[in-house]
C-alpha positions as CSV (number, residue, x, y, z in Angstrom):
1,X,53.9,60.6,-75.7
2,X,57.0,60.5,-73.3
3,X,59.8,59.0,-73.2
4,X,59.6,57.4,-76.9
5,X,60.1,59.0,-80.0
6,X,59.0,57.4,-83.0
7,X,55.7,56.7,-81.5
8,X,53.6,57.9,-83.8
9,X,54.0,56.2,-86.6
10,X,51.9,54.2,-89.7
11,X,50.4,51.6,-86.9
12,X,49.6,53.5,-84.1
13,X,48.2,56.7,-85.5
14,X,45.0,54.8,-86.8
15,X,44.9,52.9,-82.9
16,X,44.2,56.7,-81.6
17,X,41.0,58.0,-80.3
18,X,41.8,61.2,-79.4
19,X,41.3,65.0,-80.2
20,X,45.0,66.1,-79.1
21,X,48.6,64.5,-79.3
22,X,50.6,66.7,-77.0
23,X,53.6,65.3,-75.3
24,X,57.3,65.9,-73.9
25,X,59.1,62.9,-75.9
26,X,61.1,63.9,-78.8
27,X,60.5,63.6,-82.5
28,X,57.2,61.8,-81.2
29,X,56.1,61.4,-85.4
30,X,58.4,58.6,-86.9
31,X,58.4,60.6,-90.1
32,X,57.3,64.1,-89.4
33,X,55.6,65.3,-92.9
34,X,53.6,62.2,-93.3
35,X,52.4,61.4,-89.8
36,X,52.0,65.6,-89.4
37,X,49.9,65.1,-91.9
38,X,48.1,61.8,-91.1
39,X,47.3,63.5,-87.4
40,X,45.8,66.1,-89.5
41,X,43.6,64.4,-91.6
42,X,42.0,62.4,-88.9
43,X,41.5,66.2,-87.2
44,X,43.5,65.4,-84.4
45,X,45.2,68.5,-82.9
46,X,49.2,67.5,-82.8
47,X,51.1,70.0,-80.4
48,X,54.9,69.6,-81.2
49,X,57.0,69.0,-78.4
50,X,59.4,72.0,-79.0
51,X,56.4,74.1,-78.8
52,X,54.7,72.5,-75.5
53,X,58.0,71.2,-74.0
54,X,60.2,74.1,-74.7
55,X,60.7,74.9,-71.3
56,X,62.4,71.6,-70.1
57,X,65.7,72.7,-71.3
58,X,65.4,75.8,-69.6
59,X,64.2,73.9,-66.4
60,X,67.3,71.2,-66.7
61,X,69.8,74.3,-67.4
62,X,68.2,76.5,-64.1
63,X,68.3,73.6,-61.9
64,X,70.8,74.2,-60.0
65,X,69.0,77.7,-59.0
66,X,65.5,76.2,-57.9
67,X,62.3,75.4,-59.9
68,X,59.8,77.6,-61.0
69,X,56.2,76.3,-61.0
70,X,53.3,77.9,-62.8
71,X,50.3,78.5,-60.4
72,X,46.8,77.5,-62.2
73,X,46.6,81.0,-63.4
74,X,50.1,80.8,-65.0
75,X,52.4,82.8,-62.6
76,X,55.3,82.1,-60.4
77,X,53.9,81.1,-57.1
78,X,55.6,83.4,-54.4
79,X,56.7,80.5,-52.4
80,X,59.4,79.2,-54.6
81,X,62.7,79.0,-54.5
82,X,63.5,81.7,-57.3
83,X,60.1,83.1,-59.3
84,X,61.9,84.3,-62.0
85,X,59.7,86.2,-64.2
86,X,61.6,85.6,-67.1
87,X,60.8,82.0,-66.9
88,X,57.5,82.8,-65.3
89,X,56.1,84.6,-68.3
90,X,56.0,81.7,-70.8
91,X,53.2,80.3,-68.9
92,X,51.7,83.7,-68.7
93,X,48.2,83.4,-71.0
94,X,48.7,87.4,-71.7
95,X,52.1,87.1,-73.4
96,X,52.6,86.5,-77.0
97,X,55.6,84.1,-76.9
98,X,54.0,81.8,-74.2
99,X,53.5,78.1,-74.7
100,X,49.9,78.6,-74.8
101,X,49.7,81.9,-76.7
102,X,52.4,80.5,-79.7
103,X,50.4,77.2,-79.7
104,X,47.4,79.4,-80.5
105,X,49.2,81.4,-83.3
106,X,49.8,77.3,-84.6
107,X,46.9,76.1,-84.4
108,X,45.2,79.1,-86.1
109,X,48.1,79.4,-88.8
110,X,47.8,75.7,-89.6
111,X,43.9,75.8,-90.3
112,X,44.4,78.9,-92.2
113,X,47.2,77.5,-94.5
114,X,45.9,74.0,-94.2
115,X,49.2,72.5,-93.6
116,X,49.9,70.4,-90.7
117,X,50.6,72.2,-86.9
118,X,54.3,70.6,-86.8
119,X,55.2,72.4,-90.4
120,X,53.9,75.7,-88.9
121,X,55.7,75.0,-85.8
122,X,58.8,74.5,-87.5
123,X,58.3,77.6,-89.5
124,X,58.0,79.8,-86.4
125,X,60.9,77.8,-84.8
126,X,63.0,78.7,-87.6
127,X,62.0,82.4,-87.7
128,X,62.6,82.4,-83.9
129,X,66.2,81.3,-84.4
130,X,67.2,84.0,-86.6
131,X,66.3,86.5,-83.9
132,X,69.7,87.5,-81.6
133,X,69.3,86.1,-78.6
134,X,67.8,88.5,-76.0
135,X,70.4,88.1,-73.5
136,X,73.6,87.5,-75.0
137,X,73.0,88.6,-79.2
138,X,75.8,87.0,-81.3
139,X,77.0,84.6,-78.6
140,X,77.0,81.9,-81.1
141,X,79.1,83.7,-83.4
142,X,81.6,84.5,-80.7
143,X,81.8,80.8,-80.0
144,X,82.4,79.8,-83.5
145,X,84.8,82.8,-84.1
146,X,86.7,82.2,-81.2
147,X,87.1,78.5,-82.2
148,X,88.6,79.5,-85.5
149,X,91.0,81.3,-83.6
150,X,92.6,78.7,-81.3
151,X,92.5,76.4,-84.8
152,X,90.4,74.0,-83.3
153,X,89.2,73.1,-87.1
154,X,92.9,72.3,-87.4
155,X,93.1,70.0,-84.7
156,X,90.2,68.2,-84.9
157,X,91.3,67.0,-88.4
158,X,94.7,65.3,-87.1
């Protein structure tokens, strides 16, 4: 699905005749336990989009830099604007927090728990934010500490 959240839903999950659900469109399950579930139990492999899509963000915020395109084999091609190999690496096969490699670790923890791929996802995703931010660790704390301090929580109560 893209473009259309909600899509998967009580009517059009039983319409599918496919192995794999794996789109960019946001909150693509109407209700996420249940229809998680439902993709499940009709042993159709449902790849979140925060996991497969997780680099759009990143693409829309390094726009303004150039693109970086995978190559078939998952690296930068040489002929881009900027081959970044930060952003190269999470279509790198080989390393553990790539799209493909944490899909993996889903699908894999899913069958072995026998819960649905989007409650493992969302698992991981939720251990993955607790981790400081590579780059810039505590940034959001800054932010919110440095809004306290101009008493914007004052302000935006008047």
């Amino acid at each position: 699905p893209n473009a259309i959240g909600g899509i998967l839903n009580d009517t059009t999950i039983p319409l599918l005749n496919v192995k794999v659900v794996c789109g960019a469109a946001n909150n693509q399950l109407a209700d996420a336990r249940k229809h998680a579930d439902d993709l499940r139990a009709r042993d159709i492999l449902y790849c979140p989009d925060y996991v497969n899509n997780r680099m759009g963000i990143v693409n829309c915020a390094d726009e303004s830099f150039g693109r970086v395109l995978p190559q078939a084999d998952g690296a930068a091609s040489d002929d881009q604007v900027r081959a970044d190999p930060l952003l190269a690496r999470h279509f790198d096969h080989s390393d553990e927090n790539a799209i493909f490699a944490v899909m993996n670790r889903v699908k894999a923890l899913s069958s072995e728990r026998s819960v649905s791929t989007d409650a493992v996802a969302t698992e991981l995703a939720d251990e993955a934010a607790r981790v400081p931010h590579p780059i810039w660790p505590g940034l959001a704390n800054k932010i919110i500490q440095s809004l306290f301090d101009n008493k914007w929580h004052e302000r935006a109560t008047q």
